[in-house]
GUBAZA-294665 format. One record per residue: residue number from 0; residue in one letter; x, y, z of N, C-alpha, C in turn. Coordinates in steps of 0.02 Angstrom, whole numbers, always signed. Example, Ala and Ser with C-alpha at 12.3 -4.5 7.8 and 13.67 -1.06 7.14 Angstrom:
// residues 2
pt nr: 0, rest: A, nxx: +660, nyy: -284, nzz: +390, caxx: +615, cayy: -225, cazz: +390, cxx: +660, cyy: -165, czz: +390
pt nr: 1, rest: S, nxx: +642, nyy: -112, nzz: +354, caxx: +684, cayy: -53, cazz: +357, cxx: +645, cyy: +2, czz: +394
END
This chain:
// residues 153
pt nr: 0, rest: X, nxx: +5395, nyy: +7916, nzz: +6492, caxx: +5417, cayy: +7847, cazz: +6488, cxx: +5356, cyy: +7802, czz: +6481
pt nr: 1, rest: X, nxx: +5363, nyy: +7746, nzz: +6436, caxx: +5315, cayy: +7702, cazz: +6430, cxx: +5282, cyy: +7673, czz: +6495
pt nr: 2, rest: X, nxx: +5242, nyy: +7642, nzz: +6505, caxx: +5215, cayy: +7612, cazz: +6566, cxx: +5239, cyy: +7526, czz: +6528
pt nr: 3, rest: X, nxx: +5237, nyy: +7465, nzz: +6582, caxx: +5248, cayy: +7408, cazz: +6565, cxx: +5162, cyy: +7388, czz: +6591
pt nr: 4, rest: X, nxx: +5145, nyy: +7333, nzz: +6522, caxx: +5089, cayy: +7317, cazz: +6510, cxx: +5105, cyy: +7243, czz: +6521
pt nr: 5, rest: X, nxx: +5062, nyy: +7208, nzz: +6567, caxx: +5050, cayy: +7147, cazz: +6555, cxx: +4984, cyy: +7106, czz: +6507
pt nr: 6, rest: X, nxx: +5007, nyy: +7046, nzz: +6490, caxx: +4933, cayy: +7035, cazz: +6442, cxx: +4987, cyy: +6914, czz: +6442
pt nr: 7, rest: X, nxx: +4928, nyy: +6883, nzz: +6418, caxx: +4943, cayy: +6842, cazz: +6392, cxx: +4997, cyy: +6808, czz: +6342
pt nr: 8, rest: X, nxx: +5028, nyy: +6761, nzz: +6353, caxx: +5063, cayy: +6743, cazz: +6306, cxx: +5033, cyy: +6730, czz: +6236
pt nr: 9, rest: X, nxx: +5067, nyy: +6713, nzz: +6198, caxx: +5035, cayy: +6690, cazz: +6120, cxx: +5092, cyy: +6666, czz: +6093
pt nr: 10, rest: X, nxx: +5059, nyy: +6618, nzz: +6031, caxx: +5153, cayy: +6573, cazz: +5996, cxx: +5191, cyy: +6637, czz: +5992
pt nr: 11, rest: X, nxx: +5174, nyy: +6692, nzz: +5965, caxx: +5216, cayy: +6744, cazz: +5931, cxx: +5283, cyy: +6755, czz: +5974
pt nr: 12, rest: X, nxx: +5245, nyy: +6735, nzz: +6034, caxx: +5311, cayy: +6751, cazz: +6098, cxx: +5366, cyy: +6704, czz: +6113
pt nr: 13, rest: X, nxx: +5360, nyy: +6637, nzz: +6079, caxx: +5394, cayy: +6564, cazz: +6081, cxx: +5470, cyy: +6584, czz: +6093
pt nr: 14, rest: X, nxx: +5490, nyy: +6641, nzz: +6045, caxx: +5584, cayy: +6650, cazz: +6033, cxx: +5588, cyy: +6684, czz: +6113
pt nr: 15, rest: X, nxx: +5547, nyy: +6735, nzz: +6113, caxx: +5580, cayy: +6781, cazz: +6166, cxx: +5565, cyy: +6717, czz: +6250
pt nr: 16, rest: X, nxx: +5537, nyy: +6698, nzz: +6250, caxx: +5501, cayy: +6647, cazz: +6299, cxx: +5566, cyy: +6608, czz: +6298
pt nr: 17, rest: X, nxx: +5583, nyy: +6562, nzz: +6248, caxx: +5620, cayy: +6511, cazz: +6250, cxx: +5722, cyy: +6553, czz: +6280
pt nr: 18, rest: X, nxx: +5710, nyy: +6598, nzz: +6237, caxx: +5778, cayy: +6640, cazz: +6266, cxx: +5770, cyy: +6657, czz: +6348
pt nr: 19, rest: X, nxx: +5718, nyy: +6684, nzz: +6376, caxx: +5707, cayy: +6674, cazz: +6453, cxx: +5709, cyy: +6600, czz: +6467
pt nr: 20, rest: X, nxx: +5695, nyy: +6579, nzz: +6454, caxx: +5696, cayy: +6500, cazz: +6483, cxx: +5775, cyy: +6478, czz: +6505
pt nr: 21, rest: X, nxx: +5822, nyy: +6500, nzz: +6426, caxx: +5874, cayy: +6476, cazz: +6446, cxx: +5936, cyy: +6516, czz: +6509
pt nr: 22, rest: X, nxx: +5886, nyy: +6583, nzz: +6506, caxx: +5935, cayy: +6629, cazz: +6546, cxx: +5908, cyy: +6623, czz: +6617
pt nr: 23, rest: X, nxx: +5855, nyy: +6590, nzz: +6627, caxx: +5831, cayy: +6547, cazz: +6697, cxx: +5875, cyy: +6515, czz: +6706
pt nr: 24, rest: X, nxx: +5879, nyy: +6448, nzz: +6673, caxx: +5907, cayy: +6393, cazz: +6679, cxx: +5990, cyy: +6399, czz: +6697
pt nr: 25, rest: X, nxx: +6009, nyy: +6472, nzz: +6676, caxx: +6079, cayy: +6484, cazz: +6680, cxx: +6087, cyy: +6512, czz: +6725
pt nr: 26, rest: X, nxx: +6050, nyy: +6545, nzz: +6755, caxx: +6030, cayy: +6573, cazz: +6830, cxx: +6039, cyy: +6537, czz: +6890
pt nr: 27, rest: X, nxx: +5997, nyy: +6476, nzz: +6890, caxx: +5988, cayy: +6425, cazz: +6921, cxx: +6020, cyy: +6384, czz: +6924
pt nr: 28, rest: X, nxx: +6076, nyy: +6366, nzz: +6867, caxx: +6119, cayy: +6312, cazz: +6856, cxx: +6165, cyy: +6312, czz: +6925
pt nr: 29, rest: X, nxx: +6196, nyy: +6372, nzz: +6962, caxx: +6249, cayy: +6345, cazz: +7019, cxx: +6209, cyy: +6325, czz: +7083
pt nr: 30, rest: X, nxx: +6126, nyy: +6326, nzz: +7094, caxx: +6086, cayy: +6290, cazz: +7135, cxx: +6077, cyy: +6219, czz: +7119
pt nr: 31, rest: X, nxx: +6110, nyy: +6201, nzz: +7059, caxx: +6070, cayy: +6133, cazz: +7052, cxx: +6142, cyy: +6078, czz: +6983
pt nr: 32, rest: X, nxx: +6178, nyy: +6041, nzz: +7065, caxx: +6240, cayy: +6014, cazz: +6999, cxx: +6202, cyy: +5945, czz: +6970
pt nr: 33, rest: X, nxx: +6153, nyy: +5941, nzz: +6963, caxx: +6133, cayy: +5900, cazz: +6899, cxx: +6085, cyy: +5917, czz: +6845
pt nr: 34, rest: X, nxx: +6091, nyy: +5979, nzz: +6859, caxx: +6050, cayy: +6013, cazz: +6749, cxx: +6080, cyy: +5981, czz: +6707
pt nr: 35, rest: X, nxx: +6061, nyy: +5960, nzz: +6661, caxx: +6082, cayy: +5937, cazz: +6607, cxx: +6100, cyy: +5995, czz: +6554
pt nr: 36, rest: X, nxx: +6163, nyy: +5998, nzz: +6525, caxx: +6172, cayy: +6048, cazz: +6487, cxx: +6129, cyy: +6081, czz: +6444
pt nr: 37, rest: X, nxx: +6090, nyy: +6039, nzz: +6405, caxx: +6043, cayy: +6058, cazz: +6354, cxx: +5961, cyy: +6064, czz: +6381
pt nr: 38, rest: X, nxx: +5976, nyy: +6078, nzz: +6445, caxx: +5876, cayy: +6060, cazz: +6462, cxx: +5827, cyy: +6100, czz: +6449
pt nr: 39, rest: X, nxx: +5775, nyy: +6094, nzz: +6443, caxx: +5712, cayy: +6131, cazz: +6437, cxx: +5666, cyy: +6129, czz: +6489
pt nr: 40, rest: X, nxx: +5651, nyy: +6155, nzz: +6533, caxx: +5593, cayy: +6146, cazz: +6581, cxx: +5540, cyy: +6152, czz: +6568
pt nr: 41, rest: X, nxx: +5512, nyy: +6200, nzz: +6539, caxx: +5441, cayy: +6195, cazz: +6505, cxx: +5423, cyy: +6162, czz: +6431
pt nr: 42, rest: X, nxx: +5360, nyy: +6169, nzz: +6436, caxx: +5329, cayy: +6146, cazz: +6386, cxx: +5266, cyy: +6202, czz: +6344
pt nr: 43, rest: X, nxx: +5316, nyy: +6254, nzz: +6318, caxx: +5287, cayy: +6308, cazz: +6305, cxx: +5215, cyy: +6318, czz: +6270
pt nr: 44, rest: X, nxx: +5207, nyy: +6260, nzz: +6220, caxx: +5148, cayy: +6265, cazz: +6180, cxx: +5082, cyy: +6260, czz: +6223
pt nr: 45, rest: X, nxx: +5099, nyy: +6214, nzz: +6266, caxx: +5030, cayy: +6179, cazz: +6331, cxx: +5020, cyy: +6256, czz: +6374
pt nr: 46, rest: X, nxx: +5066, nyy: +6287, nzz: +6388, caxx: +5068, cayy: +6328, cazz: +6453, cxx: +5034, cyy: +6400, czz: +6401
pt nr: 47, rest: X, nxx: +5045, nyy: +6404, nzz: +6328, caxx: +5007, cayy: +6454, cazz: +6311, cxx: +4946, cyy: +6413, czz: +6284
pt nr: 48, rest: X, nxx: +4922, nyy: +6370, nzz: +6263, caxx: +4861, cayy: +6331, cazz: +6231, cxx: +4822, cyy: +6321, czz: +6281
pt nr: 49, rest: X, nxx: +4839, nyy: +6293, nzz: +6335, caxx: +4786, cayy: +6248, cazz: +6388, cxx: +4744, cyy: +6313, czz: +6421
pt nr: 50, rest: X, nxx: +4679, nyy: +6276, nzz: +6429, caxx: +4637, cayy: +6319, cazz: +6484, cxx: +4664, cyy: +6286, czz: +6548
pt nr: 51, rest: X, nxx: +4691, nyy: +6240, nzz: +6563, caxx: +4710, cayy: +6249, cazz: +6644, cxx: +4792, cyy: +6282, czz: +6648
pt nr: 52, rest: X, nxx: +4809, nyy: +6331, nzz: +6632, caxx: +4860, cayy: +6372, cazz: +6619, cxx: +4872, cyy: +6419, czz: +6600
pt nr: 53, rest: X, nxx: +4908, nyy: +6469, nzz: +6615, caxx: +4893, cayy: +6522, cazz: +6603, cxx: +4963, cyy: +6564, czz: +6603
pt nr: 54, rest: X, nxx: +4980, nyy: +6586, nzz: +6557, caxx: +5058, cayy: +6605, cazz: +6560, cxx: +5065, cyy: +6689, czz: +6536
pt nr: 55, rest: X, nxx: +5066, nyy: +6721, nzz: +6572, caxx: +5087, cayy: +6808, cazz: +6570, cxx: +5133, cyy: +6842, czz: +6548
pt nr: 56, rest: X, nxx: +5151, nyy: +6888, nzz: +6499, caxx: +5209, cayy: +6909, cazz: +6493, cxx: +5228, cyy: +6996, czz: +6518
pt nr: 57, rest: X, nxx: +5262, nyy: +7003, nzz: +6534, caxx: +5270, cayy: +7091, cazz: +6539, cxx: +5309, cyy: +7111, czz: +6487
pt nr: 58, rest: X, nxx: +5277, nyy: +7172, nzz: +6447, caxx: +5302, cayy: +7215, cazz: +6390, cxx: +5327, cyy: +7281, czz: +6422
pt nr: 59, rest: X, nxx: +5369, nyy: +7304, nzz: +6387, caxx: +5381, cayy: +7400, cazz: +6381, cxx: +5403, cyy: +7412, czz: +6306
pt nr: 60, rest: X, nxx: +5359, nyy: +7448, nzz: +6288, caxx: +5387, cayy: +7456, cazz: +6214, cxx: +5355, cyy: +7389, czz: +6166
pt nr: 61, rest: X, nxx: +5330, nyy: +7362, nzz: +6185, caxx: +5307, cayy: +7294, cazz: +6135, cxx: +5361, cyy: +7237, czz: +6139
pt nr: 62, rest: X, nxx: +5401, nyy: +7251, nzz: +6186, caxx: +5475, cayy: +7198, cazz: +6200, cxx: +5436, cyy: +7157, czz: +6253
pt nr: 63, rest: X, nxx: +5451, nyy: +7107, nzz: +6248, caxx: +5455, cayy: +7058, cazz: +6307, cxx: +5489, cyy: +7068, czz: +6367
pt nr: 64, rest: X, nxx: +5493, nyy: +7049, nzz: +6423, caxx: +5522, cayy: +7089, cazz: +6502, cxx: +5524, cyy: +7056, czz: +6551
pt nr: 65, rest: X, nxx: +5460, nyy: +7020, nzz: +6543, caxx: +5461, cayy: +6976, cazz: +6617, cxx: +5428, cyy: +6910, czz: +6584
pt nr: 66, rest: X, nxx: +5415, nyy: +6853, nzz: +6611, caxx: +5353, cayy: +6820, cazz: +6631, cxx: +5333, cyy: +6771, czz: +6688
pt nr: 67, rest: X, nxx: +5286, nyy: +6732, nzz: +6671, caxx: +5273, cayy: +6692, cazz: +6744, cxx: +5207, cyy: +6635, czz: +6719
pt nr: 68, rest: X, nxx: +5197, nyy: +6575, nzz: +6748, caxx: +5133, cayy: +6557, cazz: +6737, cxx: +5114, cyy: +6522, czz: +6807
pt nr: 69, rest: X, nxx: +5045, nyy: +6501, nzz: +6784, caxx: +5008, cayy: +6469, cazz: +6840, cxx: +4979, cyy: +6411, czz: +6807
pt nr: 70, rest: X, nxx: +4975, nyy: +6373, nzz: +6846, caxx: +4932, cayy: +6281, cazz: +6791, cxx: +4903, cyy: +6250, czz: +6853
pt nr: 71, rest: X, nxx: +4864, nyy: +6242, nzz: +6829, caxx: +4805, cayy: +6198, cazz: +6882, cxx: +4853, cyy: +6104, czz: +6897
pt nr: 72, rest: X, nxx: +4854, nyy: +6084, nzz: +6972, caxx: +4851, cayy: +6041, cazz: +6962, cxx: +4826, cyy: +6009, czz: +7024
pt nr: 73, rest: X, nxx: +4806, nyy: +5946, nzz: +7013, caxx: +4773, cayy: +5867, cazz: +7027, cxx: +4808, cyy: +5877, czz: +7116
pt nr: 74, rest: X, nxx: +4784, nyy: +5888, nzz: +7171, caxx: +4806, cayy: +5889, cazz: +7235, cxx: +4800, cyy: +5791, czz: +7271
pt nr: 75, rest: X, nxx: +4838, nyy: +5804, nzz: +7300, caxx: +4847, cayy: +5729, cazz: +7323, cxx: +4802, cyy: +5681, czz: +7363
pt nr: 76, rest: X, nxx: +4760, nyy: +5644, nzz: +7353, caxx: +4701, cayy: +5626, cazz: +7397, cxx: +4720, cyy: +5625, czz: +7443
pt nr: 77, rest: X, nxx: +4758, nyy: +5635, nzz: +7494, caxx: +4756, cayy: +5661, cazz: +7571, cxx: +4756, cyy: +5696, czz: +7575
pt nr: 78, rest: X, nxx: +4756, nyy: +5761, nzz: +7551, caxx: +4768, cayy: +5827, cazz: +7563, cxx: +4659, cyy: +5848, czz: +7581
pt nr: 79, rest: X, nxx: +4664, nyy: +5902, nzz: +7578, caxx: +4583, cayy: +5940, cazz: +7612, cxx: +4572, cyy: +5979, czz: +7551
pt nr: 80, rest: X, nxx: +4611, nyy: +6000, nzz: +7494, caxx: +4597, cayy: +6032, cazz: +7446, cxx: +4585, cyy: +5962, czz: +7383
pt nr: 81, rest: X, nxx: +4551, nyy: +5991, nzz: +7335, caxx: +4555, cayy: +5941, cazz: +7248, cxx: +4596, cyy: +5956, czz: +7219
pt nr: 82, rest: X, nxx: +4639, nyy: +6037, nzz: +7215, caxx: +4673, cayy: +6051, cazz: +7170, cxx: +4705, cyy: +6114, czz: +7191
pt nr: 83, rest: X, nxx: +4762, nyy: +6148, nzz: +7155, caxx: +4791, cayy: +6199, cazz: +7198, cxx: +4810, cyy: +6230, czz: +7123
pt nr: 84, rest: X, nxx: +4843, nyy: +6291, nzz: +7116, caxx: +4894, cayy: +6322, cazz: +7052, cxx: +4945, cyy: +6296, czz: +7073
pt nr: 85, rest: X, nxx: +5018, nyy: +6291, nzz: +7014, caxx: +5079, cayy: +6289, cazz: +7046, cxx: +5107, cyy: +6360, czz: +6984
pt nr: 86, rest: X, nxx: +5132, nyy: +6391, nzz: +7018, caxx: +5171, cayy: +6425, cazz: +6967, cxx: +5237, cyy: +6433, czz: +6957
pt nr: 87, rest: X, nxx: +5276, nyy: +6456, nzz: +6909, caxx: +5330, cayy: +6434, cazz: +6887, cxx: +5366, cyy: +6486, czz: +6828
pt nr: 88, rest: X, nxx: +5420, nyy: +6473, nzz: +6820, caxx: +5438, cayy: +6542, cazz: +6734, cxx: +5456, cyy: +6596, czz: +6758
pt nr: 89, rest: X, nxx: +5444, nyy: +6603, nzz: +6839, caxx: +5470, cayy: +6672, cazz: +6852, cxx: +5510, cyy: +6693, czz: +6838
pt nr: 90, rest: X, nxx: +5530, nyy: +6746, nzz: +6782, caxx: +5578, cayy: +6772, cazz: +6756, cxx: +5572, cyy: +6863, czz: +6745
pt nr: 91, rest: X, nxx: +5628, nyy: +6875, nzz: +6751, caxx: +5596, cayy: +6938, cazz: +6751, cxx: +5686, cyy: +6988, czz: +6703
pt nr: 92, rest: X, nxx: +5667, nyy: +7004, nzz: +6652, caxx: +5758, cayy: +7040, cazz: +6618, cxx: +5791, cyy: +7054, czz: +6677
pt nr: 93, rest: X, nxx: +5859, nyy: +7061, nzz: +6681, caxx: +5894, cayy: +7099, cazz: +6738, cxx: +5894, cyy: +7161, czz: +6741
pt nr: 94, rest: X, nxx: +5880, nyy: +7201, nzz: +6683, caxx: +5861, cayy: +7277, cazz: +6712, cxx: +5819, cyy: +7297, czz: +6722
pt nr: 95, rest: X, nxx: +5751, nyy: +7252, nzz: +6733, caxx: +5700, cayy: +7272, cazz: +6748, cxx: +5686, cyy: +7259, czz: +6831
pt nr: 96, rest: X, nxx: +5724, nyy: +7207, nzz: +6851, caxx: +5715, cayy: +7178, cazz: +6909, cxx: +5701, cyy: +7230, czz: +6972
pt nr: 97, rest: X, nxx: +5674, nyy: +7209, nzz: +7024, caxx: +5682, cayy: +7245, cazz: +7099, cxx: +5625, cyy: +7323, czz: +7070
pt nr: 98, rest: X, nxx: +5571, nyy: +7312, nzz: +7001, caxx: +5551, cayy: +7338, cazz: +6990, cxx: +5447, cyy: +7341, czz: +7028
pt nr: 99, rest: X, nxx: +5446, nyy: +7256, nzz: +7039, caxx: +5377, cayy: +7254, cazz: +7062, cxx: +5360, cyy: +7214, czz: +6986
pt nr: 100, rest: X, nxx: +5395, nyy: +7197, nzz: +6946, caxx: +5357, cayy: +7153, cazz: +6891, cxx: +5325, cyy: +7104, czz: +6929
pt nr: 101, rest: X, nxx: +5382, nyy: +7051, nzz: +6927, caxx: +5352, cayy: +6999, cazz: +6953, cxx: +5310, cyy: +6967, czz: +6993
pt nr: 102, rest: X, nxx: +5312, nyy: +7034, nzz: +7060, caxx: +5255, cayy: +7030, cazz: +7095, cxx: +5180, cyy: +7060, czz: +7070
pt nr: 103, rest: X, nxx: +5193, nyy: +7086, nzz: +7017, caxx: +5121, cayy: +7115, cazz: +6970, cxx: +5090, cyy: +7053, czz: +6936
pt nr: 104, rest: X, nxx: +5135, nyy: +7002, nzz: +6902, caxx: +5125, cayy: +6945, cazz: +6869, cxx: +5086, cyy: +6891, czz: +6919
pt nr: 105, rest: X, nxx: +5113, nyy: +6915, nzz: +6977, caxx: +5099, cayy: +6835, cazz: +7027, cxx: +5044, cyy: +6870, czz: +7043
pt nr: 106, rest: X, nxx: +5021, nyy: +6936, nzz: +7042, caxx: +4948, cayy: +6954, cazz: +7081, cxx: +4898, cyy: +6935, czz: +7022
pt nr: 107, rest: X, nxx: +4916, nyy: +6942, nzz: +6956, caxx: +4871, cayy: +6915, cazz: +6915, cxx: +4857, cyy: +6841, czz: +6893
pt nr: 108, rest: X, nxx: +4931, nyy: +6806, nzz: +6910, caxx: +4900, cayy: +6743, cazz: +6929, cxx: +4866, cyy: +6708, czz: +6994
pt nr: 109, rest: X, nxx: +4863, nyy: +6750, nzz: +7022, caxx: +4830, cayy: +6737, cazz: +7087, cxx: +4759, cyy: +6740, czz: +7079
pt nr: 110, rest: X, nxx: +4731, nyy: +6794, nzz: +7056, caxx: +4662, cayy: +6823, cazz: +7028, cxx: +4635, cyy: +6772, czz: +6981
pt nr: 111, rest: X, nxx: +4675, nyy: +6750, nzz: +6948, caxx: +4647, cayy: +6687, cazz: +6884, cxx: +4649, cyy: +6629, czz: +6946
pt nr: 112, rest: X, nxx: +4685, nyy: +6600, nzz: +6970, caxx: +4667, cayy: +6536, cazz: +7006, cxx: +4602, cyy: +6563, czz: +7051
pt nr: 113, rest: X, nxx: +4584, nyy: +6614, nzz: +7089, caxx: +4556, cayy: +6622, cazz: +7143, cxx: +4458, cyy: +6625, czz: +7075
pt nr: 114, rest: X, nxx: +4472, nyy: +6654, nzz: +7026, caxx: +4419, cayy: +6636, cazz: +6980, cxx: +4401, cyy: +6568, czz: +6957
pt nr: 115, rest: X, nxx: +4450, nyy: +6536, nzz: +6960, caxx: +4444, cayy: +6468, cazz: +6963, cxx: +4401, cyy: +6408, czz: +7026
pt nr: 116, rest: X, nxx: +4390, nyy: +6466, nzz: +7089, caxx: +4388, cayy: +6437, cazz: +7140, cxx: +4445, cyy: +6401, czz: +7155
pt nr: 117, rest: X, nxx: +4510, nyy: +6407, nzz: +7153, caxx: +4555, cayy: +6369, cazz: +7179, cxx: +4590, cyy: +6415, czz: +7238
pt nr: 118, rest: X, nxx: +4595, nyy: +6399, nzz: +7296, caxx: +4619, cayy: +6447, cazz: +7346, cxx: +4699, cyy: +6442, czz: +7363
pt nr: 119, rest: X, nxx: +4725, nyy: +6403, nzz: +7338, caxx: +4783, cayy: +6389, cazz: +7370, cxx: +4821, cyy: +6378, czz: +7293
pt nr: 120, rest: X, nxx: +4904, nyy: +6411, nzz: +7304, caxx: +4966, cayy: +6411, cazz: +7256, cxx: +5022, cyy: +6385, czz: +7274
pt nr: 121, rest: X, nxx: +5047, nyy: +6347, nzz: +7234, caxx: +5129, cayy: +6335, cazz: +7276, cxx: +5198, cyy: +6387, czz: +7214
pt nr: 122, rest: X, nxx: +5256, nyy: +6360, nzz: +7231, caxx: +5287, cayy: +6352, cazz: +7181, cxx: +5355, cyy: +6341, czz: +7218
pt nr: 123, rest: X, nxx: +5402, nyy: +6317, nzz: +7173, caxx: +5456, cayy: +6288, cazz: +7210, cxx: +5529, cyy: +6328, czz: +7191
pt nr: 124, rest: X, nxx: +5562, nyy: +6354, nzz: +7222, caxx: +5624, cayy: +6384, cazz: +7238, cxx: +5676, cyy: +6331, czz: +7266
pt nr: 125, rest: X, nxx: +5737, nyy: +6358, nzz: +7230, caxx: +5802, cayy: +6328, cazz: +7257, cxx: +5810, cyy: +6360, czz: +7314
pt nr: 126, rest: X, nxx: +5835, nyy: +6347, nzz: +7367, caxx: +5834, cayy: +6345, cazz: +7445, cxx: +5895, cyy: +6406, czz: +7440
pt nr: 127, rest: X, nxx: +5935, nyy: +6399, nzz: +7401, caxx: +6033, cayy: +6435, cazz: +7404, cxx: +5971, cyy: +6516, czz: +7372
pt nr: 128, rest: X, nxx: +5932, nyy: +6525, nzz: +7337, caxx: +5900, cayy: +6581, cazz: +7294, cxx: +5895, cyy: +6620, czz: +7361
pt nr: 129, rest: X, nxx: +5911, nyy: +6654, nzz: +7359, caxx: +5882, cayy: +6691, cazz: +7433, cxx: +5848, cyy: +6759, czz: +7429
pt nr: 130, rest: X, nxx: +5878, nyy: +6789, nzz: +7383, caxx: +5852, cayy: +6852, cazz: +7311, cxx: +5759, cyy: +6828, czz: +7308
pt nr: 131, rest: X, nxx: +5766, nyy: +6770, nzz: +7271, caxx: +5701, cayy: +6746, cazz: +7245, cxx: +5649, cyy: +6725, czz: +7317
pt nr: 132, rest: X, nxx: +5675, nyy: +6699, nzz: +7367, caxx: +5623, cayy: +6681, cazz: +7421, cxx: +5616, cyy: +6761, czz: +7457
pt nr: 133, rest: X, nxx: +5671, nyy: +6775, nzz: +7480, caxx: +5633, cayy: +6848, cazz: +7486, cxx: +5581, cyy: +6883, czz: +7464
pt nr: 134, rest: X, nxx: +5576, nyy: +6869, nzz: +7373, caxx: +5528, cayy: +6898, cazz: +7335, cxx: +5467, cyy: +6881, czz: +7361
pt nr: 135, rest: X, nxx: +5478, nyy: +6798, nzz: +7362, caxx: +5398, cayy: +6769, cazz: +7370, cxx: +5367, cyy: +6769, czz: +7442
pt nr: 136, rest: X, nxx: +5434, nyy: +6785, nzz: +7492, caxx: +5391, cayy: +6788, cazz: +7548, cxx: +5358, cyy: +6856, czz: +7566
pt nr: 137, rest: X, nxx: +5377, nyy: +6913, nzz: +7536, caxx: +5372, cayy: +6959, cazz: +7529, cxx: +5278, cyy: +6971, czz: +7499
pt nr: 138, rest: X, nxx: +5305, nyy: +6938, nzz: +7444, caxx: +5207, cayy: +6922, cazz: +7432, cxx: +5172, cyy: +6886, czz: +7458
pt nr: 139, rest: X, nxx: +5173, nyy: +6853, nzz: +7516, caxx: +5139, cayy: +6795, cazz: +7563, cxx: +5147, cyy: +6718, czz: +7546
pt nr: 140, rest: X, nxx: +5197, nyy: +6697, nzz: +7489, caxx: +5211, cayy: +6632, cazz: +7506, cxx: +5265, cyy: +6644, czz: +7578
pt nr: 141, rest: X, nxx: +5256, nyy: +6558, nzz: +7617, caxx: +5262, cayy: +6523, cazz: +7660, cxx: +5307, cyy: +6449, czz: +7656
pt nr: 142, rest: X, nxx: +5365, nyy: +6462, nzz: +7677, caxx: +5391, cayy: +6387, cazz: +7677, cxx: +5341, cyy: +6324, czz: +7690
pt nr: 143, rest: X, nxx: +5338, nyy: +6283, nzz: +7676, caxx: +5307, cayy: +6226, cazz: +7673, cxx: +5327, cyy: +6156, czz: +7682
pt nr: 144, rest: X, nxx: +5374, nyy: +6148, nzz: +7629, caxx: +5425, cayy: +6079, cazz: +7649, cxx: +5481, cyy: +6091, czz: +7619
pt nr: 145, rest: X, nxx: +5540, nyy: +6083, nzz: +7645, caxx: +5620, cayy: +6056, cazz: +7617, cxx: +5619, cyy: +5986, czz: +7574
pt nr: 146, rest: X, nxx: +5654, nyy: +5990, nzz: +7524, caxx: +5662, cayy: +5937, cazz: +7481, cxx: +5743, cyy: +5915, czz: +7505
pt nr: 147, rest: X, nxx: +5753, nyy: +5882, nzz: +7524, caxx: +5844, cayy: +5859, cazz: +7518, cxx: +5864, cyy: +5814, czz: +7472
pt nr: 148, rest: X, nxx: +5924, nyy: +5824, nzz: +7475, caxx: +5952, cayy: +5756, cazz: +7449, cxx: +6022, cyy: +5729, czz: +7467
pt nr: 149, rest: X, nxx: +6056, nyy: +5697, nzz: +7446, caxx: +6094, cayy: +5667, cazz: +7455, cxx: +6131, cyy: +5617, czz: +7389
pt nr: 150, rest: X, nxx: +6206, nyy: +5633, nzz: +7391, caxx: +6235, cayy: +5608, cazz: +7322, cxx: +6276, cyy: +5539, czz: +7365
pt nr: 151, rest: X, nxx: +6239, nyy: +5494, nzz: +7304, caxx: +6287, cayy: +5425, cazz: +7348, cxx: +6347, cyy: +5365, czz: +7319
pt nr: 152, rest: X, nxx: +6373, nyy: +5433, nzz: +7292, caxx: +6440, cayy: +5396, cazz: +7233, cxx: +6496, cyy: +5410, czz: +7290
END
């Protein structure tokens, strides 16, 4: 059996990328009743172009499988850090899942921020995901803060 290879995104990957995007988004849609039907969350060209970004894909066979990225950003002048990764895209096919992709993806974005000198990552999960925080606490993310809200119609 093939081994699954990770490596960088590139445009070439835009279709298969953008088809994960929407099978995220459809994923996620019963965590969150205000998606907009048609949305896009990323901004694919920046997240493969930019040097403060860095976006991974997992192959088997030369197919697309998983991916994930990491992007540098601007930390809040109160905070003790300048800047942190946030990462995001975690996606991974459903038959590949519960395989260790994703946690292969996040160790290599981890390795790129920590070359960066940046020590610290966030990334943000729907609270109802419980599948997905398992994942990440599993790799040493840490709750941090609750976002709430409140509907006032």
């Amino acid at each position: 059996m093939a081994a699954i290879t990770f490596r960088e995104a590139t445009l070439e990957d835009k279709p298969k990328l953008l088809q994960f995007e929407q099978e995220l988004i459809a994923y996620e849609r019963p965590f969150d009743s205000i998606l907009k039907e048609d949305c896009v969350y990323y901004d694919l060209d920046y997240l493969i172009k930019s040097n403060d970004a860095k976006l991974i894909v997992a192959t088997l066979n030369k197919h697309l499988i998983a991916c994930g990225y990491a992007k540098i950003i601007k930390a809040k002048p109160y905070h003790t850090i300048d800047r942190y990764t946030y990462m995001g895209f975690m996606y991974v096919a459903p038959e590949f899942r519960g395989q260790g992709v994703i946690q292969n993806i996040i160790e290599q974005l981890k390795q790129w921020s920590i070359s960066l000198n940046i020590f610290e990552t966030r990334l943000e999960v729907y609270s109802d995901n419980e599948s997905a925080i398992k994942a990440y606490h599993k790799k040493g993310f840490k709750n941090r803060m609750f976002e709430m809200k409140m509907d006032l119609k």
